[in-house]
N, CA, C and O atoms as a GROMACS GRO file, in nm:
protein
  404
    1UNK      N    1  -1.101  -3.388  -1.049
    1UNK     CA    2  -0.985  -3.362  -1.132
    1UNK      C    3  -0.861  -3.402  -1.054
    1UNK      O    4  -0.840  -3.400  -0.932
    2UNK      N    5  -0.820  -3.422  -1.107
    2UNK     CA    6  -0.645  -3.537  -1.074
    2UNK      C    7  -0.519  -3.441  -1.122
    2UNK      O    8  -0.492  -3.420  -1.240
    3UNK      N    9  -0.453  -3.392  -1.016
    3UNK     CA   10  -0.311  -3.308  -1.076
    3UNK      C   11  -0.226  -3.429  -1.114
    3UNK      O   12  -0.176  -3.430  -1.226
    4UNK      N   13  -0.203  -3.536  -1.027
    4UNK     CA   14  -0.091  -3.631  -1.050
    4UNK      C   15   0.042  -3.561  -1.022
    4UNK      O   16   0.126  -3.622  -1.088
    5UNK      N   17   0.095  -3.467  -0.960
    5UNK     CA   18   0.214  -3.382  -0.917
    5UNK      C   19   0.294  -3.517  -0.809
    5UNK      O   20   0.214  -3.573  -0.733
    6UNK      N   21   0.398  -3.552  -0.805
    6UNK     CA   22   0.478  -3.596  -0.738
    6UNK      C   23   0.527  -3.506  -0.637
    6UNK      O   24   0.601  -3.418  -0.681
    7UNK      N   25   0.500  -3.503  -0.488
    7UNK     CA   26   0.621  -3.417  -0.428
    7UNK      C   27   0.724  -3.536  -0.372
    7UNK      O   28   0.709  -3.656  -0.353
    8UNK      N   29   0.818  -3.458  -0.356
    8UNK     CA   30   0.983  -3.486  -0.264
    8UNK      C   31   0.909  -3.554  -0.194
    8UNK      O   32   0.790  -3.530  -0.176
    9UNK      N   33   1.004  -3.697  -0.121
    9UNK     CA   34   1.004  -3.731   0.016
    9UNK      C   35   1.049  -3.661   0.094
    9UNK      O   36   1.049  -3.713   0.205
   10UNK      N   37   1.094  -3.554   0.092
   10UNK     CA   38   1.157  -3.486   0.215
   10UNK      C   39   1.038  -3.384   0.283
   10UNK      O   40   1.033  -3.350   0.401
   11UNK      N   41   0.936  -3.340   0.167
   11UNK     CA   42   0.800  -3.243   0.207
   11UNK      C   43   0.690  -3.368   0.272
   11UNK      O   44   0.616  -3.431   0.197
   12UNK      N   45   0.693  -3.387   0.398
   12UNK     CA   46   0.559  -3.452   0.466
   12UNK      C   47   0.434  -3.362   0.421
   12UNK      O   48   0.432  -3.268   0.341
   13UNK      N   49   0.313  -3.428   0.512
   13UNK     CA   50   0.244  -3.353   0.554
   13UNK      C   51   0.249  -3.259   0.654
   13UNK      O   52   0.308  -3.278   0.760
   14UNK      N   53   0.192  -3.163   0.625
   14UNK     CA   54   0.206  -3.020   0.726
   14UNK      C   55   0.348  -2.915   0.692
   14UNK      O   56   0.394  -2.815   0.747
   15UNK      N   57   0.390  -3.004   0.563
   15UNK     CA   58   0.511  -2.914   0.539
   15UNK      C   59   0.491  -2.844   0.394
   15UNK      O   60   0.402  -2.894   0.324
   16UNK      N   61   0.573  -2.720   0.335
   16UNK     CA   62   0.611  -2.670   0.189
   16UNK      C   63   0.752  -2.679   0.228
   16UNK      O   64   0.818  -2.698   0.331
   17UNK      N   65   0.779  -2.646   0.049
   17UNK     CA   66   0.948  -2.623   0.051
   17UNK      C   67   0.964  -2.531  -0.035
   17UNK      O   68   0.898  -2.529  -0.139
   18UNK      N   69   1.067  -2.429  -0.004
   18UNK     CA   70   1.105  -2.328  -0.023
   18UNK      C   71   1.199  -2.291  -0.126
   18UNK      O   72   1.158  -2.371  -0.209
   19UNK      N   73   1.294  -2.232  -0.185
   19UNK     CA   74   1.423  -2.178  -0.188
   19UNK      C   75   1.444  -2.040  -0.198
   19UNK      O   76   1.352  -1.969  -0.238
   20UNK      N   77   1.557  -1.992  -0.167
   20UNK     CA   78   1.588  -1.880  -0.106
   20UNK      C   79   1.735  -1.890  -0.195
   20UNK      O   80   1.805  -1.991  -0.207
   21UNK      N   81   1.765  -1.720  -0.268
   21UNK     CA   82   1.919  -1.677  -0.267
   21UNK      C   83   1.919  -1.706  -0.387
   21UNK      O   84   1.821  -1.768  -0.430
   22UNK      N   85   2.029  -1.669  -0.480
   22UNK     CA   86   2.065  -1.668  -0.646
   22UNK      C   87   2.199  -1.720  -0.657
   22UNK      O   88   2.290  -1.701  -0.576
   23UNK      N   89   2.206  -1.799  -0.782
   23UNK     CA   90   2.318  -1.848  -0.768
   23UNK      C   91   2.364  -1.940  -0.706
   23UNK      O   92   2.281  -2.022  -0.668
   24UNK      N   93   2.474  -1.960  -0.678
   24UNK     CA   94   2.575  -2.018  -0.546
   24UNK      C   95   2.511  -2.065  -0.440
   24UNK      O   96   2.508  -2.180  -0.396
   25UNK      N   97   2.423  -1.899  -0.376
   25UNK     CA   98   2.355  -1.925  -0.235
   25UNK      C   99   2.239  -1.943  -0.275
   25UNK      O  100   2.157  -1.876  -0.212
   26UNK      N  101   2.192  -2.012  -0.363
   26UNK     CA  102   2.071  -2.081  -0.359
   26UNK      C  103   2.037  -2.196  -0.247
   26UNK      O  104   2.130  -2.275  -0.230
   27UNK      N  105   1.933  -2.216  -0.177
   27UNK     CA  106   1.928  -2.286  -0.062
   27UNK      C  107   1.804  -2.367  -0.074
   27UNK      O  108   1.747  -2.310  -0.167
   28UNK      N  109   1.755  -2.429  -0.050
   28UNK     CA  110   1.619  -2.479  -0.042
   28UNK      C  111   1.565  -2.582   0.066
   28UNK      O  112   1.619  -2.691   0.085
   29UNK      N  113   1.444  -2.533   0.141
   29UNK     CA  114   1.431  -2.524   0.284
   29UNK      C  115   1.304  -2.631   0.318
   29UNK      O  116   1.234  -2.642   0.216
   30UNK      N  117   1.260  -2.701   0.414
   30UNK     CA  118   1.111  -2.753   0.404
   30UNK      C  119   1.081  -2.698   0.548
   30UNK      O  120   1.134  -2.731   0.654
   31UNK      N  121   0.980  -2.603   0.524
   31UNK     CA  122   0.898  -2.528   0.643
   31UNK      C  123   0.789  -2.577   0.699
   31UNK      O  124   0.685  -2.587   0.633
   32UNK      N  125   0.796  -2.609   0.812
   32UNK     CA  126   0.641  -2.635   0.876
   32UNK      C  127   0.533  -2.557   0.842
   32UNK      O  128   0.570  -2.441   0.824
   33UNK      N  129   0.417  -2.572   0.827
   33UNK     CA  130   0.315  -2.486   0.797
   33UNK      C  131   0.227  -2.387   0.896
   33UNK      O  132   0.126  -2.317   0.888
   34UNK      N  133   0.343  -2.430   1.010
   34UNK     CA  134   0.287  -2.291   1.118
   34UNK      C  135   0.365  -2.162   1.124
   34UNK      O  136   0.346  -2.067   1.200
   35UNK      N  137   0.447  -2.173   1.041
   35UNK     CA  138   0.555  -2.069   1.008
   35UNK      C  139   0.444  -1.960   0.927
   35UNK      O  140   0.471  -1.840   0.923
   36UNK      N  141   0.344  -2.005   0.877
   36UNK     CA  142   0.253  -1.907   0.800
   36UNK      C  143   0.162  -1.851   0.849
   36UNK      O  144   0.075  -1.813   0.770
   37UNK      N  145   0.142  -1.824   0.989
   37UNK     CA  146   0.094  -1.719   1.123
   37UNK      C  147   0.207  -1.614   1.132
   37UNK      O  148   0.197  -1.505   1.189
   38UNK      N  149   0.321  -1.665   1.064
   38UNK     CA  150   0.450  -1.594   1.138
   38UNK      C  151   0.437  -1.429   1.026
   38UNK      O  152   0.464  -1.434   0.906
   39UNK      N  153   0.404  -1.329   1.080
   39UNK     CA  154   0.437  -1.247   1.030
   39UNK      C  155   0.562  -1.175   0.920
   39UNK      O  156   0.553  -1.097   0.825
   40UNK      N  157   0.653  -1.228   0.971
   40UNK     CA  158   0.810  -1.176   0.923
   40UNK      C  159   0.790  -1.256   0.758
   40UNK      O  160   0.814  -1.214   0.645
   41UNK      N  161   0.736  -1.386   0.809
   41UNK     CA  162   0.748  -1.491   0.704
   41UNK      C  163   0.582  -1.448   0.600
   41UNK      O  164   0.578  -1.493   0.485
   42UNK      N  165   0.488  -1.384   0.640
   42UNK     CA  166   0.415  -1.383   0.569
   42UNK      C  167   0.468  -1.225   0.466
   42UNK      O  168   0.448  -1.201   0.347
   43UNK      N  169   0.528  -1.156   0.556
   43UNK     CA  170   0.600  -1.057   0.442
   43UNK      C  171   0.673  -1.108   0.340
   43UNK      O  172   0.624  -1.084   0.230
   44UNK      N  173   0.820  -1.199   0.338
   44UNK     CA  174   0.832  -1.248   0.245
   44UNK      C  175   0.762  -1.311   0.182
   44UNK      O  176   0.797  -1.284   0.067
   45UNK      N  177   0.641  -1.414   0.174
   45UNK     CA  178   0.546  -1.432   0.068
   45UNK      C  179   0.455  -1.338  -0.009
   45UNK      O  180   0.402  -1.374  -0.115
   46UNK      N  181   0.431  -1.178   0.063
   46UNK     CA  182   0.418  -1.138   0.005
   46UNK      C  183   0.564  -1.018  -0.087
   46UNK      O  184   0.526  -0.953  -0.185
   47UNK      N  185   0.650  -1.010  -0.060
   47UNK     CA  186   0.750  -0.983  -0.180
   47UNK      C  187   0.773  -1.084  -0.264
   47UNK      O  188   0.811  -1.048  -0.375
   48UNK      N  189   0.758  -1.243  -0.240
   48UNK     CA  190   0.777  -1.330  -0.347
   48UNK      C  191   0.674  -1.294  -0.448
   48UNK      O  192   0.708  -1.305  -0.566
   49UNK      N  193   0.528  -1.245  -0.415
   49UNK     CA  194   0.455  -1.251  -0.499
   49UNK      C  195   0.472  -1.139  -0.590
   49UNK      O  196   0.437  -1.138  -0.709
   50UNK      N  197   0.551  -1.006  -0.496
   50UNK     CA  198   0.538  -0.892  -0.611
   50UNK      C  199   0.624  -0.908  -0.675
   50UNK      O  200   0.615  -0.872  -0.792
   51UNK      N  201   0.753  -0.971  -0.625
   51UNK     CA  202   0.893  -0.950  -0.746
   51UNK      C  203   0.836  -1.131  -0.839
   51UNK      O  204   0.848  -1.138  -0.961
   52UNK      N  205   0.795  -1.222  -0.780
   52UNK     CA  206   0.794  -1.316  -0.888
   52UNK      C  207   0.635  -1.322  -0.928
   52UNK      O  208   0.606  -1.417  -1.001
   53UNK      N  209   0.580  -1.277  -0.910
   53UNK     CA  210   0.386  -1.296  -0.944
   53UNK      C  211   0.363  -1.427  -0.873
   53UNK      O  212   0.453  -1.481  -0.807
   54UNK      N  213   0.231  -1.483  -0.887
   54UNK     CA  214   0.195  -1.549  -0.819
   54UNK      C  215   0.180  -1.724  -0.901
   54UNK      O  216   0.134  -1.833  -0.866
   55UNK      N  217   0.245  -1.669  -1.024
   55UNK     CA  218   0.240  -1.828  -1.097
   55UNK      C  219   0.358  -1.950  -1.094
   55UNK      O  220   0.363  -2.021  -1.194
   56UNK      N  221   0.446  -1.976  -0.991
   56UNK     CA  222   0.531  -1.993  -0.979
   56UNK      C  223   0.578  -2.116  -1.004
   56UNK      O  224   0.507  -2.192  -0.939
   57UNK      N  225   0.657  -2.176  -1.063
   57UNK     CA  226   0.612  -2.354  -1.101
   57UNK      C  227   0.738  -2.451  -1.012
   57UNK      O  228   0.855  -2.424  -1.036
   58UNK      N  229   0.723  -2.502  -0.966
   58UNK     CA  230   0.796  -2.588  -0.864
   58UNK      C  231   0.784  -2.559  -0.730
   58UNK      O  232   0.684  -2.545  -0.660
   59UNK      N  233   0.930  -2.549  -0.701
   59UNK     CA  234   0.936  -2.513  -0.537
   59UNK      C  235   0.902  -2.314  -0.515
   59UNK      O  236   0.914  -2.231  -0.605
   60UNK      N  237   0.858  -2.286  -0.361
   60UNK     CA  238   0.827  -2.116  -0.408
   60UNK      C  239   0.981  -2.069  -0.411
   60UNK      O  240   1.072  -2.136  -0.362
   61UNK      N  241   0.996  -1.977  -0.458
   61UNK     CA  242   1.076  -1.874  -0.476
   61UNK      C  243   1.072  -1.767  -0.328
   61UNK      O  244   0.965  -1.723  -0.285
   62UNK      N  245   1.181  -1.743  -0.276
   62UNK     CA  246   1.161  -1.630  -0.164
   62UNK      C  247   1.307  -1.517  -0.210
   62UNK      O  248   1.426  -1.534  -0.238
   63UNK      N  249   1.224  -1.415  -0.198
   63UNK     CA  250   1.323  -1.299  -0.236
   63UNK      C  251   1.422  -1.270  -0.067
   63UNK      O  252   1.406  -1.188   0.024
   64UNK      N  253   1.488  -1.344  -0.080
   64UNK     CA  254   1.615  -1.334   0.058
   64UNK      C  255   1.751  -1.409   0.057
   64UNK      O  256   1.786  -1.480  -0.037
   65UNK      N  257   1.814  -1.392   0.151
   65UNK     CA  258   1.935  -1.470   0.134
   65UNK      C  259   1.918  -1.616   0.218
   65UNK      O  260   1.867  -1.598   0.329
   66UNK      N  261   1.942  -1.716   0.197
   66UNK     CA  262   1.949  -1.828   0.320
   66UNK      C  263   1.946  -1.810   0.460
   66UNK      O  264   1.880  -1.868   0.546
   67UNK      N  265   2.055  -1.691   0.472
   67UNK     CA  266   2.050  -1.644   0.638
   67UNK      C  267   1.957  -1.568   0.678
   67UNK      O  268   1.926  -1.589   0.796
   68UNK      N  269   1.901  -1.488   0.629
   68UNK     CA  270   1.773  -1.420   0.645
   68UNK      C  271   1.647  -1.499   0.660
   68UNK      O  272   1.561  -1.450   0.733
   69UNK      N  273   1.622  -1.617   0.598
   69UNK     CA  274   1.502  -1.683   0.610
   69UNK      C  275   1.552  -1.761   0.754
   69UNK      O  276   1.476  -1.757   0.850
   70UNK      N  277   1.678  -1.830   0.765
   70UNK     CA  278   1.715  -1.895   0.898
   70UNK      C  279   1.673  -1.785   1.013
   70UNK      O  280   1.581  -1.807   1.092
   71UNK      N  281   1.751  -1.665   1.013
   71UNK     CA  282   1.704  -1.622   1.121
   71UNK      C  283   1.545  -1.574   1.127
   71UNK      O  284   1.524  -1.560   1.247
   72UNK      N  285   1.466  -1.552   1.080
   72UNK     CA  286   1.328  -1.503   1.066
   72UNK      C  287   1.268  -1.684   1.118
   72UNK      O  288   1.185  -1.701   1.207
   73UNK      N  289   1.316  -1.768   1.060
   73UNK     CA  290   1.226  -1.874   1.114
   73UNK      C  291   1.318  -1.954   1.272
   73UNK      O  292   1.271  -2.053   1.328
   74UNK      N  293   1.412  -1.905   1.305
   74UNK     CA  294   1.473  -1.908   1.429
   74UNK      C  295   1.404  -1.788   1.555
   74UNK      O  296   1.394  -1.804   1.677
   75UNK      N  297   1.376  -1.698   1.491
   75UNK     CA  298   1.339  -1.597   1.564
   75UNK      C  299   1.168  -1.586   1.609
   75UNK      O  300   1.113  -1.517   1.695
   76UNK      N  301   1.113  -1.686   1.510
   76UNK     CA  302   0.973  -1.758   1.533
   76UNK      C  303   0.965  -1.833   1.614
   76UNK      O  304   0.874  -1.823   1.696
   77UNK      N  305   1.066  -1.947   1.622
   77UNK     CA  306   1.065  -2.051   1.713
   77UNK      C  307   1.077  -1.975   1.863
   77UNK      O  308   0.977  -1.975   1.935
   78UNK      N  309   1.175  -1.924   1.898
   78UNK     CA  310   1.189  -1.828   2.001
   78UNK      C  311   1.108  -1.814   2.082
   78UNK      O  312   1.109  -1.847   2.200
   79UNK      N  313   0.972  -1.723   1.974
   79UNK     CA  314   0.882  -1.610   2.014
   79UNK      C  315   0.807  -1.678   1.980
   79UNK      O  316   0.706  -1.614   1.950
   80UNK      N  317   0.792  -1.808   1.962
   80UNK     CA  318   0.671  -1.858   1.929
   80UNK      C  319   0.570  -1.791   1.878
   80UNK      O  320   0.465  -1.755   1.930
   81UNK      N  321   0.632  -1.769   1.716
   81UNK     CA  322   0.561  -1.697   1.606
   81UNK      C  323   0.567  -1.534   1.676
   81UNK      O  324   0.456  -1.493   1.710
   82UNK      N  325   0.662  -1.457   1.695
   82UNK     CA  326   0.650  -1.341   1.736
   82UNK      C  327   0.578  -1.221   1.637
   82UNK      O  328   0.596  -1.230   1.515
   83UNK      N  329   0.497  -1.112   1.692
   83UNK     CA  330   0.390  -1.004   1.630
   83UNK      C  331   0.458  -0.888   1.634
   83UNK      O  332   0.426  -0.783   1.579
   84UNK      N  333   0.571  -0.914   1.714
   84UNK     CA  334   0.592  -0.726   1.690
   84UNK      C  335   0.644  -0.658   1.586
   84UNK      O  336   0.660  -0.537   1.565
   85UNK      N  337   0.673  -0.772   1.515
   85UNK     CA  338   0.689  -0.670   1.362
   85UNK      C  339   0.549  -0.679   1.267
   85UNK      O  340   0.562  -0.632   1.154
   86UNK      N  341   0.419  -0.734   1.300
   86UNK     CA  342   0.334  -0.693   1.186
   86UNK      C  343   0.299  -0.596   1.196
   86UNK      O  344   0.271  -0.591   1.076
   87UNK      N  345   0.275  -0.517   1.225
   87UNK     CA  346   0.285  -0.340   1.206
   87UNK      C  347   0.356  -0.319   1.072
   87UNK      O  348   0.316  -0.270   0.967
   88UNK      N  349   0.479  -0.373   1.111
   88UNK     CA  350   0.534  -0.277   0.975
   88UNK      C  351   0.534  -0.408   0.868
   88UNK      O  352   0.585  -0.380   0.760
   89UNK      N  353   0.504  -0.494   0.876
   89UNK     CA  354   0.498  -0.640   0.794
   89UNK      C  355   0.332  -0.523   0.720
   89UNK      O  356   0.338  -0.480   0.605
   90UNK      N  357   0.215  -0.494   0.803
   90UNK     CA  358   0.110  -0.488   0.757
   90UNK      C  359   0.139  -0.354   0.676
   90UNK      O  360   0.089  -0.360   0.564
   91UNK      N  361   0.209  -0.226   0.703
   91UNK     CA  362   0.245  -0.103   0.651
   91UNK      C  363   0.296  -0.141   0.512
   91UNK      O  364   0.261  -0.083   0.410
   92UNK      N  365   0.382  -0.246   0.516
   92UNK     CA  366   0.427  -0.257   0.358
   92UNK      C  367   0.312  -0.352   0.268
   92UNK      O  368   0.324  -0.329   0.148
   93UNK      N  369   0.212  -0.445   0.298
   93UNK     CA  370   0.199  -0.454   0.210
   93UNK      C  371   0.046  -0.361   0.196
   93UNK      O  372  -0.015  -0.379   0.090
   94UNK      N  373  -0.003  -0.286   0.274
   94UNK     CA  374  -0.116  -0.179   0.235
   94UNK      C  375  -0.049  -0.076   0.157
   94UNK      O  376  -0.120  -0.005   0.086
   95UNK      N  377   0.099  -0.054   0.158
   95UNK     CA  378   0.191   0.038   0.049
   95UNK      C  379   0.184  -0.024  -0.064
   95UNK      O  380   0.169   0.037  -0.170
   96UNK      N  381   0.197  -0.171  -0.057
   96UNK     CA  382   0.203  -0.175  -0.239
   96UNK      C  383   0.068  -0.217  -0.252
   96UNK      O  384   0.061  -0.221  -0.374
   97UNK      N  385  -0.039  -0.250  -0.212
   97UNK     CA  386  -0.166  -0.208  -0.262
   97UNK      C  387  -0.168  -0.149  -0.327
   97UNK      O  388  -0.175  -0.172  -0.447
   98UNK      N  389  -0.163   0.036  -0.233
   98UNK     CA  390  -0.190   0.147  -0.264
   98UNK      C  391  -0.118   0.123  -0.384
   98UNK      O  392  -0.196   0.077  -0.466
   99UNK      N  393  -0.008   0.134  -0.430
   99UNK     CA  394   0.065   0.117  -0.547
   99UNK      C  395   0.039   0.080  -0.661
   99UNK      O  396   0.086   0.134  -0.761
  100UNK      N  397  -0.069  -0.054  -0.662
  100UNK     CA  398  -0.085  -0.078  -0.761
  100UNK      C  399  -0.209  -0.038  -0.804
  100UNK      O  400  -0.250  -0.076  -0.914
  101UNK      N  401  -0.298   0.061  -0.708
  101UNK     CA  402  -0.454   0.088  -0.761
  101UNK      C  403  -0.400   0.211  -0.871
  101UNK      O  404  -0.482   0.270  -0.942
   0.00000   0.00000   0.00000
């Protein structure tokens, strides 16, 4: 089976693209795909999924502001993918589990 989907020249391989913010500060980002080890960043995919579901049509949707995704994927580079927040990255989403059983 054949999607035939065109992406951007700007999304290589090894990359997605993003946008972030409403309105005005709408932003839209192309992330390496090692950013998705990154804890901080796998929390926002999972709030994209609870506030937008998981059917999303184009680029993803991220529930944040522009500066918030900059620093979370600045703060990766750093720490080369830093862990000390999945603790509470993992606390929230076993909360909305629980939530939705």
């Amino acid at each position: 089976m054949s999607v035939g989907k065109a992406v951007p020249g700007d999304v290589k391989e090894g990359f997605f693209a993003v946008s972030t913010g409403e309105g005005d500060e709408t932003q839209r980002f192309v992330i390496e795909l090692g950013h998705l080890t990154n804890p901080e960043f796998l929390c926002l995919l999972n709030q994209s999924q609870v506030e937008y579901g998981t059917h999303q049509k184009g680029v993803l949707s991220l529930p944040c502001q522009p500066h918030e995704l900059e620093e979370i994927l600045e703060h990766s580079r750093e720490n080369n993918v830093c862990t000390e927040s999945w603790d509470t990255c993992n606390a929230t989403i076993l909360e909305s589990y629980q939530e939705d059983k």
